[in-house]
PyMOL Python script that loads the backbone (N, CA, C, O; Angstrom):
from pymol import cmd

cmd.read_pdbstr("""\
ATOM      1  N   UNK A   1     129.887  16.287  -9.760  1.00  0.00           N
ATOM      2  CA  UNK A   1     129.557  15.147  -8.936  1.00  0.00           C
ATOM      3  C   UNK A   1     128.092  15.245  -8.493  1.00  0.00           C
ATOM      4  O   UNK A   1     127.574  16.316  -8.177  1.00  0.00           O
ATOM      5  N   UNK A   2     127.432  14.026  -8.490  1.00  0.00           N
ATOM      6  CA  UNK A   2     126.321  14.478  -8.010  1.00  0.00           C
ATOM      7  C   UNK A   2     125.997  14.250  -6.142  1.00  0.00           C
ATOM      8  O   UNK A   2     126.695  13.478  -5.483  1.00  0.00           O
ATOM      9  N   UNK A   3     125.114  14.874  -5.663  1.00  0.00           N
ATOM     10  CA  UNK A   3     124.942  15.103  -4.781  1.00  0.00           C
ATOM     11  C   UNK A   3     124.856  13.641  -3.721  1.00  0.00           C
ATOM     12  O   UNK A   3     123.971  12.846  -4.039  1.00  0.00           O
ATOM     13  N   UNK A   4     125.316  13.445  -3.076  1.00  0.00           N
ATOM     14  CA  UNK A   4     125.090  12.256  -2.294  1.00  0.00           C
ATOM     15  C   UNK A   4     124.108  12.042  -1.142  1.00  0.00           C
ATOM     16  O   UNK A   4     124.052  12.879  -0.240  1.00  0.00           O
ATOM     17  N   UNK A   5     123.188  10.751  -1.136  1.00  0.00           N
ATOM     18  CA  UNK A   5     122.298  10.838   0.254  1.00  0.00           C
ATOM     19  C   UNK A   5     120.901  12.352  -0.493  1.00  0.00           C
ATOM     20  O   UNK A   5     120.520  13.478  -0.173  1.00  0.00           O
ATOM     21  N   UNK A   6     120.750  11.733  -1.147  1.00  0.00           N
ATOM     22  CA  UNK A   6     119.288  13.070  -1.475  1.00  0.00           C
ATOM     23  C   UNK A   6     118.209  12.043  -1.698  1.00  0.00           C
ATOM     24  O   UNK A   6     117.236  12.521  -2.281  1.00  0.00           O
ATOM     25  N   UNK A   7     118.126  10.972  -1.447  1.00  0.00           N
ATOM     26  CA  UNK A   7     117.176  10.273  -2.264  1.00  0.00           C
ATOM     27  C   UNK A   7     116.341   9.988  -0.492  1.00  0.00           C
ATOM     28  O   UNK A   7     116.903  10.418   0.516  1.00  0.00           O
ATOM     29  N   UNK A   8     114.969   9.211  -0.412  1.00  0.00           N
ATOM     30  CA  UNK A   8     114.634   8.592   1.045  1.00  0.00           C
ATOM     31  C   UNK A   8     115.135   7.766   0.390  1.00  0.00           C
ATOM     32  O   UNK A   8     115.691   7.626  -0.699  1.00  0.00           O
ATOM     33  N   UNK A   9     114.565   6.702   2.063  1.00  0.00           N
ATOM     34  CA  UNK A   9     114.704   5.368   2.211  1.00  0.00           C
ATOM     35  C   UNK A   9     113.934   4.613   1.794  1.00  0.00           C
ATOM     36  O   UNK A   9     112.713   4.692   1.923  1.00  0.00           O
ATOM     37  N   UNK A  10     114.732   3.513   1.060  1.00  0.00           N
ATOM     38  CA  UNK A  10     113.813   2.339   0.498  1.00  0.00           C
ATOM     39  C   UNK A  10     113.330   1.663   1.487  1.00  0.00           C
ATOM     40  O   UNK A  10     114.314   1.302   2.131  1.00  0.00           O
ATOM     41  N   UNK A  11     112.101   1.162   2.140  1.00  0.00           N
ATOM     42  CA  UNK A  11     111.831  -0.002   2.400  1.00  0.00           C
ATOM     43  C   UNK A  11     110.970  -1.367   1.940  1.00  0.00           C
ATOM     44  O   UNK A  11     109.777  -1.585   1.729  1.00  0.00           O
ATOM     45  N   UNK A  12     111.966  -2.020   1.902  1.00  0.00           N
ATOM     46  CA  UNK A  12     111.568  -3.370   1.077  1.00  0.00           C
ATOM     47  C   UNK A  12     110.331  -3.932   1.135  1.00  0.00           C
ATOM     48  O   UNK A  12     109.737  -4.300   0.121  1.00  0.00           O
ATOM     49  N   UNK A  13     109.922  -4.022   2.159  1.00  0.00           N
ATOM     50  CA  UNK A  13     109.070  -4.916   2.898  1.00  0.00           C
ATOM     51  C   UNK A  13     107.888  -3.805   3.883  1.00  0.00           C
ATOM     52  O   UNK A  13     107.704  -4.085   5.067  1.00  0.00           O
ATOM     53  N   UNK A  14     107.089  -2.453   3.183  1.00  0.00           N
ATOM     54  CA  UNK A  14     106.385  -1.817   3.969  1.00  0.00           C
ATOM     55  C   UNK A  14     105.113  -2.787   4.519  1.00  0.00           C
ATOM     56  O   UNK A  14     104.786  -3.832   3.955  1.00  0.00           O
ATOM     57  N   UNK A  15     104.408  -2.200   5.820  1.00  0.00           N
ATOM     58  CA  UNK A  15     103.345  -3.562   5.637  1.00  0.00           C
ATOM     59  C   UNK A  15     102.315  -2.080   5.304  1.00  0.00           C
ATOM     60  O   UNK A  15     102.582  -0.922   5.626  1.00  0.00           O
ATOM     61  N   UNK A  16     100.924  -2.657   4.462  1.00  0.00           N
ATOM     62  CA  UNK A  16      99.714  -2.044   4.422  1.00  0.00           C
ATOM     63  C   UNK A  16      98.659  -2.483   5.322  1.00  0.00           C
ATOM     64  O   UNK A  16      98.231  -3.636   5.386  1.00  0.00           O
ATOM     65  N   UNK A  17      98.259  -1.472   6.028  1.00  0.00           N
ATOM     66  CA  UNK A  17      97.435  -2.057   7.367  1.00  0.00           C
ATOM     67  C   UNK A  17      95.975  -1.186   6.330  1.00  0.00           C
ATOM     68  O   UNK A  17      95.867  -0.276   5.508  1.00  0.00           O
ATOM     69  N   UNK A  18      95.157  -2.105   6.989  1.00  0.00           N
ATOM     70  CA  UNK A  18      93.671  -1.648   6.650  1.00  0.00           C
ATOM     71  C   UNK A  18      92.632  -2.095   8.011  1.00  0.00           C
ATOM     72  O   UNK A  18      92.234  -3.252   8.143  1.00  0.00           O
ATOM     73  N   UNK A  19      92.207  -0.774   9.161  1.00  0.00           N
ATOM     74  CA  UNK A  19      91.619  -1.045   9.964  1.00  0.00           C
ATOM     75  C   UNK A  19      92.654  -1.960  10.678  1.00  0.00           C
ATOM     76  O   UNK A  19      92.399  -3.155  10.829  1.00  0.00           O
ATOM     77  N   UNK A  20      93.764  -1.440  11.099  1.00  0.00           N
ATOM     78  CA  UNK A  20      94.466  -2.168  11.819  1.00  0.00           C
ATOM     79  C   UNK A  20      95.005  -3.494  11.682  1.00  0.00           C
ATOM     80  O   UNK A  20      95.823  -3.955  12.478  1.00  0.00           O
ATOM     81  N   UNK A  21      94.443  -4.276  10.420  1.00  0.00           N
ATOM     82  CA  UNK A  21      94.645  -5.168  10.003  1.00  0.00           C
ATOM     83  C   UNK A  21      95.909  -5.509   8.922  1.00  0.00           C
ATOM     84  O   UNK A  21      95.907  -4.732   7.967  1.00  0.00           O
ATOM     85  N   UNK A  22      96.802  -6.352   8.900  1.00  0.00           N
ATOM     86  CA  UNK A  22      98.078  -6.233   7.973  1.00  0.00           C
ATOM     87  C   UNK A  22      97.147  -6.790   6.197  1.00  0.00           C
ATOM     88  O   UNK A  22      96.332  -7.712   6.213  1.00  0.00           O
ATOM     89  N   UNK A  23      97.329  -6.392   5.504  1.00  0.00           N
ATOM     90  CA  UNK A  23      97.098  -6.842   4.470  1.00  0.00           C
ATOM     91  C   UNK A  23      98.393  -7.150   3.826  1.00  0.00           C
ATOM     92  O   UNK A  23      98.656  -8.225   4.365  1.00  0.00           O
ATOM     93  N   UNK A  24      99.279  -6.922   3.096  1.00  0.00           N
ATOM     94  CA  UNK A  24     100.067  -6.700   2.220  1.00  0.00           C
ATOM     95  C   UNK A  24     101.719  -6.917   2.742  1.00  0.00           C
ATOM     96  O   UNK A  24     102.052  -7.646   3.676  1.00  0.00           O
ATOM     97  N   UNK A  25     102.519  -6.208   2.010  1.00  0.00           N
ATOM     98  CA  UNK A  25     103.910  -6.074   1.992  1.00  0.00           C
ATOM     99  C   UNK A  25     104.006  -5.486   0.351  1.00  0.00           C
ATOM    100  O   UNK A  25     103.751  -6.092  -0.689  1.00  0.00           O
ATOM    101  N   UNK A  26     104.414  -4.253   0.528  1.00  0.00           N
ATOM    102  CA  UNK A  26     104.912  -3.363  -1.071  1.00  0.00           C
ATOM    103  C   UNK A  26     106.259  -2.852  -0.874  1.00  0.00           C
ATOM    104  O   UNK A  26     106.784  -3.235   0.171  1.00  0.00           O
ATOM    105  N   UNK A  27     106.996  -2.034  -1.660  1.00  0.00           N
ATOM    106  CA  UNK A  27     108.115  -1.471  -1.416  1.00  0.00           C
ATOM    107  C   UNK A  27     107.666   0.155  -1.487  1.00  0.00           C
ATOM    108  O   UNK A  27     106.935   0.613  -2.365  1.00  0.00           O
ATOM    109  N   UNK A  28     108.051   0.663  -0.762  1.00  0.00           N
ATOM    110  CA  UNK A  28     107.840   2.069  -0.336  1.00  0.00           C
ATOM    111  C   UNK A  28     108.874   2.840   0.466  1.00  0.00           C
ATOM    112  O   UNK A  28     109.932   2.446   0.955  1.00  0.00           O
ATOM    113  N   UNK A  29     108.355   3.924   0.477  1.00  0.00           N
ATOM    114  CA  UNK A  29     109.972   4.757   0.941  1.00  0.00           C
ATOM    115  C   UNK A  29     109.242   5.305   2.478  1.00  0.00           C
ATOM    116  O   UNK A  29     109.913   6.062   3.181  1.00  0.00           O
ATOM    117  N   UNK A  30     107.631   4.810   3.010  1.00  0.00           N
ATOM    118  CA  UNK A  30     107.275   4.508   4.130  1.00  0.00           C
ATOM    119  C   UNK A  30     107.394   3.535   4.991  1.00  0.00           C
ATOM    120  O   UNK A  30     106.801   2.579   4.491  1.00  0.00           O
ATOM    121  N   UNK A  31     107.884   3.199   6.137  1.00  0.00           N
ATOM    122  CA  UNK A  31     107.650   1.360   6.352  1.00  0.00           C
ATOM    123  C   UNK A  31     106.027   1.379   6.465  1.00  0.00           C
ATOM    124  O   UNK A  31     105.528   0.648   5.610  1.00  0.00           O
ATOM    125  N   UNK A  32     105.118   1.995   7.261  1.00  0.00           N
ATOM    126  CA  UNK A  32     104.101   1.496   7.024  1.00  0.00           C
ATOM    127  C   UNK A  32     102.576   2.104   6.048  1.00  0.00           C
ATOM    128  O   UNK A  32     102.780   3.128   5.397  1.00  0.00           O
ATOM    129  N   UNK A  33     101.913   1.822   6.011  1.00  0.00           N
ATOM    130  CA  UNK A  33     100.721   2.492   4.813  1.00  0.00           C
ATOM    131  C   UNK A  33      99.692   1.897   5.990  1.00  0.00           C
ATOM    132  O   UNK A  33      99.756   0.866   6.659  1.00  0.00           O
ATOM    133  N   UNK A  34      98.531   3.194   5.950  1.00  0.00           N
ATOM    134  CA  UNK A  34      97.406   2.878   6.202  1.00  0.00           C
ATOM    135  C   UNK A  34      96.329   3.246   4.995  1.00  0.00           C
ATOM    136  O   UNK A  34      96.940   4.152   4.429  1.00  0.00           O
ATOM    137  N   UNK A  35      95.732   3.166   4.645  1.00  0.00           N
ATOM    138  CA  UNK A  35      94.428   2.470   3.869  1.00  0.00           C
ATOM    139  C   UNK A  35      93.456   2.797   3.801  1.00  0.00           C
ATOM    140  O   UNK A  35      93.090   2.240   4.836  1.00  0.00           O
ATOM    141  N   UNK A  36      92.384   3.382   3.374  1.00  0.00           N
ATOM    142  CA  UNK A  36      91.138   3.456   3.917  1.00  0.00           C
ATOM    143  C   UNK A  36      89.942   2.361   3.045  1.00  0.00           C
ATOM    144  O   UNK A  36      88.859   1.891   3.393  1.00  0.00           O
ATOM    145  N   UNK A  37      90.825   2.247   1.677  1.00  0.00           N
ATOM    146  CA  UNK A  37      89.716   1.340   0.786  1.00  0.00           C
ATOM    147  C   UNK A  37      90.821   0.384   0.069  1.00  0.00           C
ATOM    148  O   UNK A  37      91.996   0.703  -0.116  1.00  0.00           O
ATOM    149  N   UNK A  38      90.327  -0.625  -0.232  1.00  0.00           N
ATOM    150  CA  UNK A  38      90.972  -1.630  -1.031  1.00  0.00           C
ATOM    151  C   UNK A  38      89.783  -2.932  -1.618  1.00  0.00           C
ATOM    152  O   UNK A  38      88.651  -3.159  -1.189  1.00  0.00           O
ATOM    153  N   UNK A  39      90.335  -3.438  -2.429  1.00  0.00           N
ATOM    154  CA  UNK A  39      89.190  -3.551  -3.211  1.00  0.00           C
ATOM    155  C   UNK A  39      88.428  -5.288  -2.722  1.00  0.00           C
ATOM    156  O   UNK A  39      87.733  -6.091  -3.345  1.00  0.00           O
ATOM    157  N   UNK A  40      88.936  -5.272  -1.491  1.00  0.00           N
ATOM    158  CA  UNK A  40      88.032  -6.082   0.213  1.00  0.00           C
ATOM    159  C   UNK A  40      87.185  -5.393   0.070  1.00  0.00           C
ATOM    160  O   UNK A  40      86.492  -6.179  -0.577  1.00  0.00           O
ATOM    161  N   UNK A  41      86.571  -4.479   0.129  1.00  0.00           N
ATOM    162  CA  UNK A  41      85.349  -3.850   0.629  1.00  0.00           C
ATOM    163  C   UNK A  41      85.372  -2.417  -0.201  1.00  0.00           C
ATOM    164  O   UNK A  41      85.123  -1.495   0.575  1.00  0.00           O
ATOM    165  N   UNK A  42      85.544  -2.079  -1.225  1.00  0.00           N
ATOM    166  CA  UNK A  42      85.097  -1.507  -2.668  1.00  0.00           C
ATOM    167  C   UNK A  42      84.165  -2.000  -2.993  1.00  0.00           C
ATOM    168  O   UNK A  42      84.198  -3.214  -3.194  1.00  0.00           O
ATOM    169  N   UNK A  43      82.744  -1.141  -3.212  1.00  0.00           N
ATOM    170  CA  UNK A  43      81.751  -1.187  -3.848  1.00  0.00           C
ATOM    171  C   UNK A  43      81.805  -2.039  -5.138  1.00  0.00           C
ATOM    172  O   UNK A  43      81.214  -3.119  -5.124  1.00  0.00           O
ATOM    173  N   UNK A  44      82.473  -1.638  -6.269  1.00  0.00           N
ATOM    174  CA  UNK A  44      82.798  -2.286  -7.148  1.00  0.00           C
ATOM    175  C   UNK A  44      82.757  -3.768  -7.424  1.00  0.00           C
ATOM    176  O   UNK A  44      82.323  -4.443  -8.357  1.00  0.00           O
ATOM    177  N   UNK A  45      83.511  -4.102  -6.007  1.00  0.00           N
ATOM    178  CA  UNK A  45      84.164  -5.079  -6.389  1.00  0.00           C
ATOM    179  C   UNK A  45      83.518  -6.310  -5.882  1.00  0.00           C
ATOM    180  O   UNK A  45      83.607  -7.501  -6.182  1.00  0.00           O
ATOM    181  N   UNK A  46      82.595  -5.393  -4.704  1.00  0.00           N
ATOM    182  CA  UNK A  46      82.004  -6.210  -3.429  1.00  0.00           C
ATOM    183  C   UNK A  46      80.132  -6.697  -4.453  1.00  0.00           C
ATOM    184  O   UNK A  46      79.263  -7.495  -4.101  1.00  0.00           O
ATOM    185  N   UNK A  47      80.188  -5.887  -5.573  1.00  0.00           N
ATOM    186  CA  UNK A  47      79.110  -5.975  -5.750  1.00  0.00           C
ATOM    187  C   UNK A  47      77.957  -5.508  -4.710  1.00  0.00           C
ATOM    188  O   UNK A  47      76.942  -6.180  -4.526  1.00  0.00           O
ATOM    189  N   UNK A  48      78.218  -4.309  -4.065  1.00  0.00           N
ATOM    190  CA  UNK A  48      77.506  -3.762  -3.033  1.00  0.00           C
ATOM    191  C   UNK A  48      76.874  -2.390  -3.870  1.00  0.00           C
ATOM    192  O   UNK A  48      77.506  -1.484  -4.414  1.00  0.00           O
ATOM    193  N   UNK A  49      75.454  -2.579  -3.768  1.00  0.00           N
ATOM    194  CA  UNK A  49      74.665  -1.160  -4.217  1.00  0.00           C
ATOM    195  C   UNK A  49      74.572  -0.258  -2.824  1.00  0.00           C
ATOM    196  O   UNK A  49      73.527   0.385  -2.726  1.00  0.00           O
ATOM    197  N   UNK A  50      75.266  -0.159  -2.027  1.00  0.00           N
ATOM    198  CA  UNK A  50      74.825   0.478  -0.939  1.00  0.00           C
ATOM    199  C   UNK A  50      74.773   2.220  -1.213  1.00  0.00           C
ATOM    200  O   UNK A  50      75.804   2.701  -1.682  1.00  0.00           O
ATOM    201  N   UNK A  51      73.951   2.889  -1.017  1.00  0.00           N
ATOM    202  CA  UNK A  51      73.629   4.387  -1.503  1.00  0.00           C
ATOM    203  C   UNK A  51      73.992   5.140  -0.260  1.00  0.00           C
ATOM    204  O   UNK A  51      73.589   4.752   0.837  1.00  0.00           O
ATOM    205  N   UNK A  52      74.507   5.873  -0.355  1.00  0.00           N
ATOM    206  CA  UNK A  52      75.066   7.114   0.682  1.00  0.00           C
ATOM    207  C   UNK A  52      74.234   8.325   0.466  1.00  0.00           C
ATOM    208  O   UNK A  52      74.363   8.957  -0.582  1.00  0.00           O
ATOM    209  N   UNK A  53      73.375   8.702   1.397  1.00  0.00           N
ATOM    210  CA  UNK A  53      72.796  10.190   1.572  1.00  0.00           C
ATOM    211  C   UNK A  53      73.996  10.937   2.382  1.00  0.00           C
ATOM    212  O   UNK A  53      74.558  10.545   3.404  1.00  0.00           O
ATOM    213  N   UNK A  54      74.291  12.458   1.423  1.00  0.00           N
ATOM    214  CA  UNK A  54      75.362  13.083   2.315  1.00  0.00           C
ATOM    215  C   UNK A  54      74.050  13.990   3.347  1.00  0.00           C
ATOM    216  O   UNK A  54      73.440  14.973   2.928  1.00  0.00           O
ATOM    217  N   UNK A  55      73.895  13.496   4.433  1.00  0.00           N
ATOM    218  CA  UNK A  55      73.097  14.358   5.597  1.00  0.00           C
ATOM    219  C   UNK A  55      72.294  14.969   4.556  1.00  0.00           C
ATOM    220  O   UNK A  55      72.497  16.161   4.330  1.00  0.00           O
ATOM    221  N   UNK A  56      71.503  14.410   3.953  1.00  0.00           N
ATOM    222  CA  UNK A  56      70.054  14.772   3.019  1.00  0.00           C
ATOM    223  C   UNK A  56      69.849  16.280   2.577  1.00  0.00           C
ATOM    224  O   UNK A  56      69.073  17.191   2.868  1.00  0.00           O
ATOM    225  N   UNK A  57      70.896  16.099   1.752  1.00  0.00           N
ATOM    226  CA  UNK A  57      71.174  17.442   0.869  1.00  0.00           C
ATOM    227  C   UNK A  57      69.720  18.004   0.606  1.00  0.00           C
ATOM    228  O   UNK A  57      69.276  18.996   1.185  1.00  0.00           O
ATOM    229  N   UNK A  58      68.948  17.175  -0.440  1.00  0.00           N
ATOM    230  CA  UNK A  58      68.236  17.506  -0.872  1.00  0.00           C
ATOM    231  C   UNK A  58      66.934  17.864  -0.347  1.00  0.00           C
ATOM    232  O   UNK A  58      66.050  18.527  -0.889  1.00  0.00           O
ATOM    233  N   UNK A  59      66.964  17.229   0.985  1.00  0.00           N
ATOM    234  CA  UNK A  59      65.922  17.757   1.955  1.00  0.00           C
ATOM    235  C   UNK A  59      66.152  19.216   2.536  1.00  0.00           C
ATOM    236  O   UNK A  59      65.330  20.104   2.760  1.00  0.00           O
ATOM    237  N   UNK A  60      67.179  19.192   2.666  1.00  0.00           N
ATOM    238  CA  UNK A  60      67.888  20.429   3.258  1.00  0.00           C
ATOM    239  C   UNK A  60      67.752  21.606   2.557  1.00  0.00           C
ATOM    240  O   UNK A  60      67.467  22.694   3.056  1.00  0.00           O
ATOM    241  N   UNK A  61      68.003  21.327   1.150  1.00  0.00           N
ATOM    242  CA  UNK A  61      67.916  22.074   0.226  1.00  0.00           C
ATOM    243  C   UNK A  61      66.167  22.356   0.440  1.00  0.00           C
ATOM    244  O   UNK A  61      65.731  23.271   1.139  1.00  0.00           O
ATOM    245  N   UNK A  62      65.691  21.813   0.024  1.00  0.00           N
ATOM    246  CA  UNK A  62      64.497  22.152  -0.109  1.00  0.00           C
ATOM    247  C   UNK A  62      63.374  22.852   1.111  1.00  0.00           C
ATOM    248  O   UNK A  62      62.452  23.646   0.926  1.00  0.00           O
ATOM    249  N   UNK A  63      63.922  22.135   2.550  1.00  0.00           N
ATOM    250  CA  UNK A  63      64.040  23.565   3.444  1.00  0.00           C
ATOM    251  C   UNK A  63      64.293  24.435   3.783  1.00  0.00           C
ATOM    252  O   UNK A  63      63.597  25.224   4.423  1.00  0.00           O
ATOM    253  N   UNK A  64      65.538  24.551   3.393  1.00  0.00           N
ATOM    254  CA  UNK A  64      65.947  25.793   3.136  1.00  0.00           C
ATOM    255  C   UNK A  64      65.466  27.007   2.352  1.00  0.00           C
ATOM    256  O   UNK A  64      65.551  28.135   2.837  1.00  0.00           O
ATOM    257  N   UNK A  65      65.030  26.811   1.306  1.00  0.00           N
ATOM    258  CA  UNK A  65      64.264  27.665   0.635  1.00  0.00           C
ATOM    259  C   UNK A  65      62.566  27.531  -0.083  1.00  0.00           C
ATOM    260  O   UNK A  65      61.967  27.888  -1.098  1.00  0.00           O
ATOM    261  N   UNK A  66      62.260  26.640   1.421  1.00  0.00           N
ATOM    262  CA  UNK A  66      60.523  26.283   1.446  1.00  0.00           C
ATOM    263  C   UNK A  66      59.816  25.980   0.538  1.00  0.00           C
ATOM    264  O   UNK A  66      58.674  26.419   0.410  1.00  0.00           O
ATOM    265  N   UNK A  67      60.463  25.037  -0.389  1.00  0.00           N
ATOM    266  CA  UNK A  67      60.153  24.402  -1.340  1.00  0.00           C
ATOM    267  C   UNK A  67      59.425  22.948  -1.077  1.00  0.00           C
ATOM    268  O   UNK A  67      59.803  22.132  -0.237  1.00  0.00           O
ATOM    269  N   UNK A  68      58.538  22.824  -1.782  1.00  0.00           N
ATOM    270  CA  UNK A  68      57.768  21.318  -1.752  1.00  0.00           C
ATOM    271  C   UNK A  68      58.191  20.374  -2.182  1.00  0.00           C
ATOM    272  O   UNK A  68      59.128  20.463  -1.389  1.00  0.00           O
ATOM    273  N   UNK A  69      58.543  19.000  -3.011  1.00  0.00           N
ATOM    274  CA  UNK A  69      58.606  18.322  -3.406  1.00  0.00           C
ATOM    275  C   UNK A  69      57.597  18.351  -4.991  1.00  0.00           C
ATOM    276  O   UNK A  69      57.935  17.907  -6.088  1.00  0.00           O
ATOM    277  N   UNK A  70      56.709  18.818  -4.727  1.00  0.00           N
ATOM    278  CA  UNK A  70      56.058  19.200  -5.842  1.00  0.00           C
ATOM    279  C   UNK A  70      55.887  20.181  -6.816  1.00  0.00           C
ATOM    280  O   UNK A  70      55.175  20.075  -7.814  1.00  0.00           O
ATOM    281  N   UNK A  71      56.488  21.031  -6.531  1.00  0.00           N
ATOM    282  CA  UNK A  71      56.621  22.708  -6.777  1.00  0.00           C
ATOM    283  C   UNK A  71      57.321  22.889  -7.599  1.00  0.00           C
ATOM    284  O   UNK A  71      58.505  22.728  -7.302  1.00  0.00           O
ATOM    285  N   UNK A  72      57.048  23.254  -8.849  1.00  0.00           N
ATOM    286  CA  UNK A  72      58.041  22.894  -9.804  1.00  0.00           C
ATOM    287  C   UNK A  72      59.015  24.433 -10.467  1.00  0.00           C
ATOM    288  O   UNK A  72      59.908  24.286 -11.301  1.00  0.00           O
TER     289      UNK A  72
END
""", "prot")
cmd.dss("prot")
cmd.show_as("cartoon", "prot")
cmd.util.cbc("prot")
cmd.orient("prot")
């Protein structure tokens, strides 16, 4: 026999919130989903070139071991 009650719960109707905002309804075995990207505001999609410096690695780098910009 197989085991009974091993599976979660379906829910039909989860909502997907993004920034607090409801977007959606999917089926998931969460009722709710939070989000961080969707393709509202995906680069991709947004046609956005926006460039991200991670805290200026490369400056960092290069102070770090007293290097110029020119110094090859």
């Amino acid at each position: 026999m197989p085991k009974s009650n091993i599976h979660p719960t379906w829910f039909k109707d989860a909502t997907v919130l993004f920034d607090g905002k409801k977007l959606s309804l999917v089926g998931s075995t969460k009722d709710e989903l939070q989000i961080d990207m969707w393709l509202g505001n995906h680069p991709f999609y947004t046609k956005s070139t926006v460039m991200i410096d991670s805290e200026g690695r490369v400056e960092r780098f290069m102070k770090k071991y007293g290097l110029n910009s020119t110094d090859q």
